[in-house]
DRENTISE-207016 format. One record per atom (N, C-alpha, C): residue in one letter; x, y, z. Coordinates in pm, whole numbers, padded with zeros to 5 digits, always signed. Layout:
N
AXYZ
...
REM end
This chain:
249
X+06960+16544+05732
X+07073+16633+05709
X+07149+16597+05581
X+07154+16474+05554
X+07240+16379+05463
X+07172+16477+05309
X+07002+16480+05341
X+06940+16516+05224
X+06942+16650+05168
X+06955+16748+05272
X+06973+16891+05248
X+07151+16901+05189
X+07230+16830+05197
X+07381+16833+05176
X+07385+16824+04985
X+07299+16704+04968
X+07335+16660+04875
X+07215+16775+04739
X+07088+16865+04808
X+07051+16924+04756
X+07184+17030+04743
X+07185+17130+04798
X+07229+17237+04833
X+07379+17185+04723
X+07423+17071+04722
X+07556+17038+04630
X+07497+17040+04491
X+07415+16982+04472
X+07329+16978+04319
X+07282+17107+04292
X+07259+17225+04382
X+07244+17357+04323
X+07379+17414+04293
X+07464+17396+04344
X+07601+17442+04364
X+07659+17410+04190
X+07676+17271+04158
X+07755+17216+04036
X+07690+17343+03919
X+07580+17384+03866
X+07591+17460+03726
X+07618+17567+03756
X+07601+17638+03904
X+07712+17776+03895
X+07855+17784+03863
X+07942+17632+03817
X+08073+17600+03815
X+08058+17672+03654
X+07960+17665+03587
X+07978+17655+03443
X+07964+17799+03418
X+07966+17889+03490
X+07866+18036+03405
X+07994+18116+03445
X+08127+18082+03449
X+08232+18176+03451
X+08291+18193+03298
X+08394+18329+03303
X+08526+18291+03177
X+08663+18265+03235
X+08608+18251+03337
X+08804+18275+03364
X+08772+18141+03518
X+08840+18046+03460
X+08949+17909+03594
X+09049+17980+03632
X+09010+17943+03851
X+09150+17985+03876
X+09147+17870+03959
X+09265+17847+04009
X+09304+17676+04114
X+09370+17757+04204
X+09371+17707+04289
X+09456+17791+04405
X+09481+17635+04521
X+09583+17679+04605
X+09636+17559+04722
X+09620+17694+04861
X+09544+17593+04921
X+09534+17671+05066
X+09579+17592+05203
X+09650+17688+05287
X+09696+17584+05395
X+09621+17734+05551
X+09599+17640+05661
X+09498+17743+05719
X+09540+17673+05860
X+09465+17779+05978
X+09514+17723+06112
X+09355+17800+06194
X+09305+17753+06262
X+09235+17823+06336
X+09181+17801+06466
X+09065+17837+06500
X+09053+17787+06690
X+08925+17746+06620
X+08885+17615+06682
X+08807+17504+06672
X+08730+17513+06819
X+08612+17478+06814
X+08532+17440+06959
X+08402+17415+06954
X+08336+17351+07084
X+08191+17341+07052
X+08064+17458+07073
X+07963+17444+07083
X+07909+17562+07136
X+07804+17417+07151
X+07669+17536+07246
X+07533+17435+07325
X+07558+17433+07429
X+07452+17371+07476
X+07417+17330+07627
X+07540+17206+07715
X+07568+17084+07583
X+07692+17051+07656
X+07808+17083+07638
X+07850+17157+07578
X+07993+17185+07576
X+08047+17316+07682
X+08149+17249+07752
X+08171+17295+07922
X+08377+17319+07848
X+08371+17482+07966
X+08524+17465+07974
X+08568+17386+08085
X+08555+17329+08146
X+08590+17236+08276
X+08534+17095+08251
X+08597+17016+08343
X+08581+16841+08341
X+08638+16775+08439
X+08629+16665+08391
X+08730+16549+08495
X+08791+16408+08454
X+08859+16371+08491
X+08879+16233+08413
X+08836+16138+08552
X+08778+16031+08423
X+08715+15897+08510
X+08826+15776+08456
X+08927+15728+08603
X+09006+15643+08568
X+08979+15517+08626
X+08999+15429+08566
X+09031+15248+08655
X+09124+15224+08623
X+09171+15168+08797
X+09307+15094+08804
X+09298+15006+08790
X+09371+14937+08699
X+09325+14785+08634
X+09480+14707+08704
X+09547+14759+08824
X+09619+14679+08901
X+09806+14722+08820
X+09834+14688+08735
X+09964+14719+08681
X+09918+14832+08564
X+09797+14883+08533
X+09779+14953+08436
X+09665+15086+08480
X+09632+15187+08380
X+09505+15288+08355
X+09459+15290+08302
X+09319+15285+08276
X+09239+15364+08160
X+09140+15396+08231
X+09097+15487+08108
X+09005+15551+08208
X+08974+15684+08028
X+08860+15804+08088
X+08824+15844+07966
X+08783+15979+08014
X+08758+16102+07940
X+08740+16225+07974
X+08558+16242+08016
X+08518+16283+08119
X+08377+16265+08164
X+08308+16368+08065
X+08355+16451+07992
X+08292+16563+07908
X+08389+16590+07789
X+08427+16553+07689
X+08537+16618+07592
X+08526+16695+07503
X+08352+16748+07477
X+08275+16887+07426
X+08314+16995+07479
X+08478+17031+07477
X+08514+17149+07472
X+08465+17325+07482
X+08429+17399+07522
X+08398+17540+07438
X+08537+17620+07428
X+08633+17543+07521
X+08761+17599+07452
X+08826+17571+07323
X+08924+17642+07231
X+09007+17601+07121
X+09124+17580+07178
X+09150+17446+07064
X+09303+17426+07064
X+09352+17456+06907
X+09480+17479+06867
X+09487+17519+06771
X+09457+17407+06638
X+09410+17416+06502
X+09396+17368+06395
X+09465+17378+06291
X+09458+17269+06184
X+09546+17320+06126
X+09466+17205+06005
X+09481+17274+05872
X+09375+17239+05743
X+09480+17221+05612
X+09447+17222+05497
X+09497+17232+05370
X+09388+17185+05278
X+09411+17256+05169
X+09276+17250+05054
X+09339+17256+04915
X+09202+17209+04814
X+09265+17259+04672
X+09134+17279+04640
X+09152+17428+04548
X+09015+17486+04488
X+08988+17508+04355
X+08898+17480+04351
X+08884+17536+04163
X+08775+17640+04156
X+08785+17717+04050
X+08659+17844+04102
X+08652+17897+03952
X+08526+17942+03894
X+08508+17995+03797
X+08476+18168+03794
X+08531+18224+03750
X+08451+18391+03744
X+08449+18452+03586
X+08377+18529+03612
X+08321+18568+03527
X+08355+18752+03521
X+08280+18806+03412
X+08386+18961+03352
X+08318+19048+03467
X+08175+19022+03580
X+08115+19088+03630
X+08175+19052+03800
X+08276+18980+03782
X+08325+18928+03888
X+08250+18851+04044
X+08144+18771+04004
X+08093+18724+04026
X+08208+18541+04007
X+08176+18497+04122
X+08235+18356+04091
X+08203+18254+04182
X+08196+18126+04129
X+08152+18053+04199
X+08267+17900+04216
X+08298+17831+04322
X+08372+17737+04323
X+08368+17636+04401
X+08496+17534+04442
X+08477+17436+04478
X+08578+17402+04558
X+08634+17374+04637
X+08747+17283+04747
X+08763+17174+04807
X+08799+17079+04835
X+08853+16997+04906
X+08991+16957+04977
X+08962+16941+05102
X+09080+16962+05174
X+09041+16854+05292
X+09198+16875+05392
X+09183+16764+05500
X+09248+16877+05617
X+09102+16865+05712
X+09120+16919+05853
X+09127+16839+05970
X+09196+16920+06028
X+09222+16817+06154
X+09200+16943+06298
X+09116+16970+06351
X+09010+17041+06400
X+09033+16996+06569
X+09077+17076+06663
X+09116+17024+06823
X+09006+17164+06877
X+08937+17071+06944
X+08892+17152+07074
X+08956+17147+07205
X+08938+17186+07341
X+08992+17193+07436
X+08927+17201+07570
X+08910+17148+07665
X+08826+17120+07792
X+08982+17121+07868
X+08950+17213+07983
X+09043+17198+08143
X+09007+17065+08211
X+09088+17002+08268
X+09020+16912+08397
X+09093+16970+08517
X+08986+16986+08609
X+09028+17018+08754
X+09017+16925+08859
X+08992+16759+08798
X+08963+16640+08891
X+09009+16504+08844
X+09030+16417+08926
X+09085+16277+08877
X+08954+16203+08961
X+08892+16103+08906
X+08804+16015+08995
X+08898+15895+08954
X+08924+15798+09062
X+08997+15694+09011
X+08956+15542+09089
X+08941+15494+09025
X+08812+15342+09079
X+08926+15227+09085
X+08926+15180+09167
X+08996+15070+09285
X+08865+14946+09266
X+08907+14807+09182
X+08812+14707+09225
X+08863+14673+09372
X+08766+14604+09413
X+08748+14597+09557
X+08661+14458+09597
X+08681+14348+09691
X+08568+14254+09700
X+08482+14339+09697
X+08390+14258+09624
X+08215+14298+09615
X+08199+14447+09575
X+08293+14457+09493
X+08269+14595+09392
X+08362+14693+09347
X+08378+14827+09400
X+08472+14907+09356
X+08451+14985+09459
X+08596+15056+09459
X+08617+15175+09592
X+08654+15321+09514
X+08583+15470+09536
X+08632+15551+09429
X+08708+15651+09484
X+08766+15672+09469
X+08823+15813+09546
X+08879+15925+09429
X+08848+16070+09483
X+08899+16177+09378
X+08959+16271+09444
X+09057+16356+09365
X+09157+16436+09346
X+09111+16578+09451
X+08996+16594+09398
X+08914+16684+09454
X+08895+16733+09576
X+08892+16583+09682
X+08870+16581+09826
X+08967+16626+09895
X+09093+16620+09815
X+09214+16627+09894
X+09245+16776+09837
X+09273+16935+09879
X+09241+17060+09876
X+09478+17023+09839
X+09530+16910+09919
X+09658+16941+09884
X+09718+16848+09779
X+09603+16848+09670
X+09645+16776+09551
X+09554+16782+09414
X+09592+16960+09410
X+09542+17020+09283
X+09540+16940+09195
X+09490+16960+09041
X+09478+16878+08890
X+09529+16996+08822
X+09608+16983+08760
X+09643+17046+08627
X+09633+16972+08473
X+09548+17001+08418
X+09579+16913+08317
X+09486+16979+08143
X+09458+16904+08086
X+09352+16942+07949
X+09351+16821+07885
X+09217+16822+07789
X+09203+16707+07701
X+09185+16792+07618
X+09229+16725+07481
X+09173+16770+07343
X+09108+16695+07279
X+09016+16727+07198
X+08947+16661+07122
X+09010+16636+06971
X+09035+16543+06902
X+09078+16592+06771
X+09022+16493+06667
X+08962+16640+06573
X+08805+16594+06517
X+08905+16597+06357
X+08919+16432+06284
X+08971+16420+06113
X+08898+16467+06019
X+08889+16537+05952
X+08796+16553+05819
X+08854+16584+05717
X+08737+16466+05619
X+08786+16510+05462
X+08687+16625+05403
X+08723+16738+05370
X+08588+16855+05395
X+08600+16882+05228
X+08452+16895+05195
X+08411+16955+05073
X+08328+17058+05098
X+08403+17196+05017
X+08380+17321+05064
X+08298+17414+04873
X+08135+17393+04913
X+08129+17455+04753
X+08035+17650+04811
X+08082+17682+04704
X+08082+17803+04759
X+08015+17951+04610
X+08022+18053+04657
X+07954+18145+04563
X+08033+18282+04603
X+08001+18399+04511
X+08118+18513+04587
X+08125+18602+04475
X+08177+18717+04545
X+08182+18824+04449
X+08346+18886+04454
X+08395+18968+04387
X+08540+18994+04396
X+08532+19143+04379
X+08606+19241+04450
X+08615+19383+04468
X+08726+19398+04435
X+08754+19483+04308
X+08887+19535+04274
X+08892+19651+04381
X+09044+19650+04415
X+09067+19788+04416
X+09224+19844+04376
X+09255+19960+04402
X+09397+20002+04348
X+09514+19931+04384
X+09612+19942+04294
X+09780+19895+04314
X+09733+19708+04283
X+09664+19682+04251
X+09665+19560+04253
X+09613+19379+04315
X+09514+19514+04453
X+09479+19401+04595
X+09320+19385+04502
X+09277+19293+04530
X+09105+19252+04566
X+09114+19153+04661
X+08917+19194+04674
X+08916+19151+04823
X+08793+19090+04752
X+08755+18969+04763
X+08659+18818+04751
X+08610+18771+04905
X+08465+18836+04873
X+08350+18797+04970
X+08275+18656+04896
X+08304+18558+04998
X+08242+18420+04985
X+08143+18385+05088
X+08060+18338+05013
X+07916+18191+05102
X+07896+18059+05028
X+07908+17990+05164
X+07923+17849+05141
X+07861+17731+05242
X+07965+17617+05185
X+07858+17571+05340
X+08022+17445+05347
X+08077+17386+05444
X+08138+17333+05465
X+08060+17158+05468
X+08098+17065+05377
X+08040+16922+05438
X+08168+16860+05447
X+08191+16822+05625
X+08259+16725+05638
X+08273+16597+05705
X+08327+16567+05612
X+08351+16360+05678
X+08409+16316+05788
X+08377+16316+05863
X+08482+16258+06010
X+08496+16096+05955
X+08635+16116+05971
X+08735+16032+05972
X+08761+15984+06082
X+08773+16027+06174
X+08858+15997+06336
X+08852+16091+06422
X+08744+16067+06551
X+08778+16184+06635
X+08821+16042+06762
X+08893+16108+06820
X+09001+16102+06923
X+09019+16192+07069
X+08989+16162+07192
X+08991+16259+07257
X+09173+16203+07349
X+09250+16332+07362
X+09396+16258+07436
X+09400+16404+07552
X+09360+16304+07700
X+09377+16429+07789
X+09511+16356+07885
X+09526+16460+07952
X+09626+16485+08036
X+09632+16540+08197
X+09646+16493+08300
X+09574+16535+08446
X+09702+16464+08530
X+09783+16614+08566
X+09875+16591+08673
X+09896+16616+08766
X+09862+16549+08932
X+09834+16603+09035
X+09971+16666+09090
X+09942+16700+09204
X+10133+16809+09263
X+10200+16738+09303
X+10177+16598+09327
X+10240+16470+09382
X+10370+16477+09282
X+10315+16457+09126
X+10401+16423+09040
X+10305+16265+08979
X+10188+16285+08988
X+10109+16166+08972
X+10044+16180+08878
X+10041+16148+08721
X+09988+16153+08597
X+09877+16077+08536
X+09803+16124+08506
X+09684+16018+08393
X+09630+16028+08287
X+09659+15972+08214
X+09626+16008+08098
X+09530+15942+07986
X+09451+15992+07890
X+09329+15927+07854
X+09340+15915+07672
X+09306+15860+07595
X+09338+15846+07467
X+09189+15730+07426
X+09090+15776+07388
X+08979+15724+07389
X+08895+15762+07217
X+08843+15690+07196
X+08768+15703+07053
X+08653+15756+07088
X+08612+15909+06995
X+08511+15984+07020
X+08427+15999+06890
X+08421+15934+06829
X+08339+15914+06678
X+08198+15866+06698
X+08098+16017+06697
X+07981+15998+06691
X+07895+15970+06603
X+07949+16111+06510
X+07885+16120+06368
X+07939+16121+06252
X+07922+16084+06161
X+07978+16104+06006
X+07998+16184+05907
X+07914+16271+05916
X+07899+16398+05836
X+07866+16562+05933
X+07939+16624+05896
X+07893+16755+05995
X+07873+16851+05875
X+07805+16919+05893
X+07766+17015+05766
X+07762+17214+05872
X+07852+17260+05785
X+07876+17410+05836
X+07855+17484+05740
X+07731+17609+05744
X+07778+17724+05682
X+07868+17786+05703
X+07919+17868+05586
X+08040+17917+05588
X+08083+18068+05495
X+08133+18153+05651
X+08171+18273+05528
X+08260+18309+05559
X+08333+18384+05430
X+08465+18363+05398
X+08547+18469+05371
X+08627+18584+05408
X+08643+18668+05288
X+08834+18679+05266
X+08842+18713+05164
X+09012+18661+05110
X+09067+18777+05076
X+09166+18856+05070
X+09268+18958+04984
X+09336+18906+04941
X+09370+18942+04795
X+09456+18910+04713
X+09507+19016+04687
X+09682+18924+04615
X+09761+19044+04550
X+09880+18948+04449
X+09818+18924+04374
X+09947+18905+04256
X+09883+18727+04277
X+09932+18655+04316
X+09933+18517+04325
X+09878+18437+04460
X+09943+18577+04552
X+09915+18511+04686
X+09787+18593+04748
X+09711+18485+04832
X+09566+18548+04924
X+09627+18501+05090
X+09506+18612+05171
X+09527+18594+05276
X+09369+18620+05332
X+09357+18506+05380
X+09174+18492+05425
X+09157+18422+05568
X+09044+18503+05605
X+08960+18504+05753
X+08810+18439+05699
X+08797+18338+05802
X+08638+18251+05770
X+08607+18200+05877
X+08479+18195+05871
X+08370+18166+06051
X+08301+18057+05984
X+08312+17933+06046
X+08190+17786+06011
X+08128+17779+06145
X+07982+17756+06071
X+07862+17731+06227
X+07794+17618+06182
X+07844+17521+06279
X+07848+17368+06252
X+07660+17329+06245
X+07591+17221+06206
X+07466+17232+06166
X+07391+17095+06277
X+07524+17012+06293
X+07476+16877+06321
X+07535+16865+06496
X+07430+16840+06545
X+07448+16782+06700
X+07538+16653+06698
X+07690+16693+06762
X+07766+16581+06784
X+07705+16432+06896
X+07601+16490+07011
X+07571+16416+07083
X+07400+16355+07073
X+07360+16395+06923
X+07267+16325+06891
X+07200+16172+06925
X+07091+16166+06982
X+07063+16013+07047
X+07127+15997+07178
X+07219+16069+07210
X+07234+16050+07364
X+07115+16061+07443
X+07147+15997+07537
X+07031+15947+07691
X+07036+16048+07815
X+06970+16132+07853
X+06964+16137+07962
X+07024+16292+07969
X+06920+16389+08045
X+06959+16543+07980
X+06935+16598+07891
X+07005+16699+07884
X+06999+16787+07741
X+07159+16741+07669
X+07141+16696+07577
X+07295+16693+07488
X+07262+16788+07354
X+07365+16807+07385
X+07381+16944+07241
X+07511+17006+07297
X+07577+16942+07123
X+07702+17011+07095
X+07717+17014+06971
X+07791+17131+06899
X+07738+17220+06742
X+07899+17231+06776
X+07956+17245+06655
X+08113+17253+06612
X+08084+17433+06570
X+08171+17500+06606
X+08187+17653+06532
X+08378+17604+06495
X+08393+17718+06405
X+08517+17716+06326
X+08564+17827+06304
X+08682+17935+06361
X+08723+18039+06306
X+08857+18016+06235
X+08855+18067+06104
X+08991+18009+06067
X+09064+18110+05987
X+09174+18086+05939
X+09281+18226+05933
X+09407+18088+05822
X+09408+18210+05704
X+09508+18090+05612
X+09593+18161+05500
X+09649+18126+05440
X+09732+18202+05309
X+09650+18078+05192
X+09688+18178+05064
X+09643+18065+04962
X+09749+18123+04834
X+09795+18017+04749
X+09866+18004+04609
X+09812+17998+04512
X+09755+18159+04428
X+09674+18093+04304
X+09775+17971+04182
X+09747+17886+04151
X+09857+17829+04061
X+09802+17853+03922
X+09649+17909+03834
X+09619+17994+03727
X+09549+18076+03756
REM end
């Protein structure tokens, strides 16, 4: 995957050169984040141990197919040309939440000669309310290609393809599971599988004077649960996202 990234970037750099006209722009963006595949579930459970004065414990599934909201920022540089054709470049830092329900607490009691488990579940008068999120860091480099549609009073509208490569920095899963008792648990666990996730990406923007307003879909490339044991694992990141942007030339 590492090798197709770094092709696909080396075709990308001399389309930077075949414009007349630099524009830079600042983008700030929000969107619904989640997994797609075979493992990513809207439901779960948390697996806790009572460690006697304390909890921990960790989310049994945190491959989401629900979104939680996102929230990004970028800086772009882009070249076009008199046929309005253009090609460019971004980097930015996302911070990307998926979302899983839990409808169960399993909670493990050491015990002579082992452990005792009991869950939330058995008992019909001590519902779970709760959610975990996943929250996936990236430093994302976004290179891209596109065409620009004038039209009257002043708007164009810029159809982009691209491909998103990003760096996980820190994923983090922080759930939350509160039975009707008034009895809480909560999970805050390190979920850093992989290093690089690579998304195609399309994009399209309206402009008017300085300011854009753009809608974009990423379909993630890399299995988060790669090398896992046992089953089918497969989970793929998708990305819908929604943003304003500042040309600054």
């Amino acid at each position: 995957m590492k090798a197709r990234f770094y092709t696909l970037l080396f075709l990308f750099i001399p389309a930077l050169s075949f414009g007349q006209k630099t524009e830079m722009m600042l983008t700030l963006e929000s969107g619904l984040f989640s997994f797609r595949g075979h493992s990513a579930e809207s439901t779960s459970f948390l697996n806790v141990y009572n460690r006697g004065s304390s909890y921990e414990g960790y989310t049994n599934n945190a491959f989401g197919s629900k979104s939680g909201i996102s929230q990004g920022g970028s800086f772009q540089i882009q070249r076009i040309n008199k046929r309005k054709l253009f090609a460019g470049i971004g980097i930015g830092f996302e911070n990307l939440l998926s979302k899983i329900d839990l409808l169960d607490v399993y909670v493990s009691t050491p015990v002579t000669g082992g452990s005792t488990v009991i869950h939330t579940g058995a008992n019909p008068n001590l519902p779970v309310i709760g959610h975990t999120y996943l929250s996936n860091r990236f430093v994302t480099l976004n290179p891209y290609i596109g065409f620009r549609f004038p039209t009257e009073f002043g708007v164009a509208i810029d159809f982009q393809a691209g491909f998103d490569a990003g760096y996980l920095l820190s994923a983090r899963e922080n759930g939350r599971a509160e039975l009707s008792n008034g009895t809480v648990y909560t999970t805050s666990t390190d979920r850093k599988y992989i290093s690089l996730d690579i998304r195609p990406r399309l994009q399209a923007t309206l402009h008017y004077r300085k300011i854009g307003l753009f809608a974009g879909y990423s379909h993630g490339l890399v299995n988060y649960k790669e090398g896992w044991i046992g089953g089918i694992n497969e989970a793929y990141s998708k990305y819908l996202r929604f943003g304003a942007q500042y040309r600054l030339r």
